[in-house]
C-alpha positions, 0 to 999 in steps of 0.5 A: 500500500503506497502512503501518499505522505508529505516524507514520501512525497519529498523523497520521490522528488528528491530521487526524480521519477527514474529512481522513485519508480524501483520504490513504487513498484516494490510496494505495489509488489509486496501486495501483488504477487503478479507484478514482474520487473523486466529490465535491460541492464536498467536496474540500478538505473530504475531504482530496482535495487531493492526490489530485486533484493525483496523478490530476486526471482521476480526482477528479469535483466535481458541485458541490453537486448530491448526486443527480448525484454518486449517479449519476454515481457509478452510471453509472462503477460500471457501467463498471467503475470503483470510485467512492467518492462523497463528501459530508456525510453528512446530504447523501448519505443524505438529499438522495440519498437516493432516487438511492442506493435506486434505482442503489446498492440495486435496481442493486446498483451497486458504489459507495462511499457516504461520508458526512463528518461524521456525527453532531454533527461538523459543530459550529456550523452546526447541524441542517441539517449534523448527521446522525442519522437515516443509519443507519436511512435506509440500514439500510432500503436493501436490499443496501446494507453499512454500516459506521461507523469507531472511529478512523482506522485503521479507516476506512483499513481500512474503505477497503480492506475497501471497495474489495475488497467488490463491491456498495454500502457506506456508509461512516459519518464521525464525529467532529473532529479529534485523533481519538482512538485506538482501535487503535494498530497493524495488526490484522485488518478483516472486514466483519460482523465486530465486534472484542471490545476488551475481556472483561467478566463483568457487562456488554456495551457494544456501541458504533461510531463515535466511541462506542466510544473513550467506551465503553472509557473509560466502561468504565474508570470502571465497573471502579473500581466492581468492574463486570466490562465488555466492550467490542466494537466493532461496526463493521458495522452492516449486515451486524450480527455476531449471533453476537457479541451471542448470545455475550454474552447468554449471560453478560452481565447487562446489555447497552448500546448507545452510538452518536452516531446517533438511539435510533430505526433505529441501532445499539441498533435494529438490536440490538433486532430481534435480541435479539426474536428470542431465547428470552431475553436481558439488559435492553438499555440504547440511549444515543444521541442523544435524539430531538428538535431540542435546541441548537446548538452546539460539538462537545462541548456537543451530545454533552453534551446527549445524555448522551454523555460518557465520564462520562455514559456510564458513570453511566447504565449505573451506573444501570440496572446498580443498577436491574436489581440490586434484582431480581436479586441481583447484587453490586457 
């Protein structure tokens, strides 16, 4: 039974999700016998290290050998056991990629993709570890849920809303260590089910993983401003809460997307397809990362580059908010 207490909490984001999520899964386990953990060589990595001491027959390392792990991870779903299969996320979703559409999307095998590291977090090793491409290459797996934790209390409760959902999940990492908090206590998790942070009256910021931290602050700054914002945290990317988007396009002048995922196939993308198929509908403003090979480098330089700063975040919402405004009137 995971306790949602303010140490945990603060422990979680101390270790950051890729750690934090070894701890998760040895409590979920010590009450599901079913719960496997599958790795390629990312134990240490994934803050396993407990967990395979507790159950060391019931943590696998295939060695870096992506596909096996997808299989294998199959082949016990198929036994009936829940496998969460572990690896960095450019690695699960790319090198796998054809493994996970076969056994996890046609088989419909109840196996817990986790992709560790996703976006920049890896840092200095660069393109080959960086992942932005894994919501769009999972988003076009049919029957495949994918959800990409705010903080690390959500990824514990994404673990848990893992765990209880029958079918294939990807499970999206991102950010460092120290990281930041979005909720600070227990709250109510539902798969396709996006949570509204905060009202606004002028704009909607739609934002996941690591971005919706960026996206309150951002917020914050636009408030100084006198910009009414909204800030909803969308979770789920596959199933996508539309009927929270159609709320807000009722009201909202202007909606923006945030996300450390590429502008093409993520989270803006998938807005995008919906908001198509509106009569009408506000200017949909997509921040991510820009699509090309830039640099290399720390953490927070690349996240720079891509104009994904809190302060970046809200200067360019400012823009296109002044922008829409010589059209339409609107006051600040």
């Amino acid at each position: 039974m995971i306790e949602y207490n303010s140490k945990n909490i603060r422990a979680w984001s101390l270790l950051g999700q890729a750690r934090s999520l070894g701890n998760t899964l040895l409590e979920l386990a010590k009450d599901n016998y079913k719960i496997i953990a599958v790795t390629s060589d990312m134990a240490k990595t994934s803050g396993l290290d407990r967990f395979g001491k507790t159950f060391p027959d019931r943590l696998i390392n295939t060695g870096i050998a992506e596909q096996n792990m997808v299989g294998i991870s199959a082949g016990l779903a198929t036994e009936g056991l829940i496998p969460f299969a572990i690896s960095f996320a450019s690695f699960s979703t790319m090198r796998a990629c054809e493994p996970t559409r076969h056994f996890l999307g046609y088989m419909q095998r109840n196996v817990k993709l986790v992709g560790v590291s996703s976006g920049f977090a890896t840092g200095i090793f660069g393109h080959t570890h960086y992942c932005k491409e894994d919501f769009a290459i999972m988003r076009a797996i049919s029957g495949m849920v994918i959800i990409s934790p705010a903080d690390c209390t959500e990824l514990s409760k994404a673990l848990e809303a893992a765990v209880n959902y029958n079918g294939p999940v990807y499970i999206r990492l991102t950010g460092q260590m120290n990281n930041p908090i979005v909720y600070k206590k227990d709250y109510s998790f539902e798969i396709g089910k996006a949570i509204k942070l905060k009202s606004g009256a002028d704009i909607t910021i739609i934002a996941i993983g690591s971005m919706v931290y960026n996206s309150i602050k951002a917020s914050e700054l636009l408030e100084q401003k006198g910009i009414s914002t909204s800030v909803i945290d969308m979770h789920t990317i596959k199933p996508l809460d539309t009927s929270i988007i159609d709320s807000e396009i009722s009201s909202s002048k202007l909606i923006v997307s945030v996300e450390e995922h590429s502008k093409i196939g993520g989270l803006g993308g998938a807005i995008a397809e919906h908001l198509s198929t509106c009569k009408q509908h506000p200017v949909l403003l997509r921040l991510g990362i820009d699509d090309d090979f830039q640099k290399a480098g720390s953490y927070l330089y690349v996240i720079e580059q891509n104009q994904l700063l809190t302060e970046q975040i809200a200067s360019n919402i400012l823009k296109q908010y002044l922008k829409l405004k010589l059209h339409t009137n609107v006051s600040i």
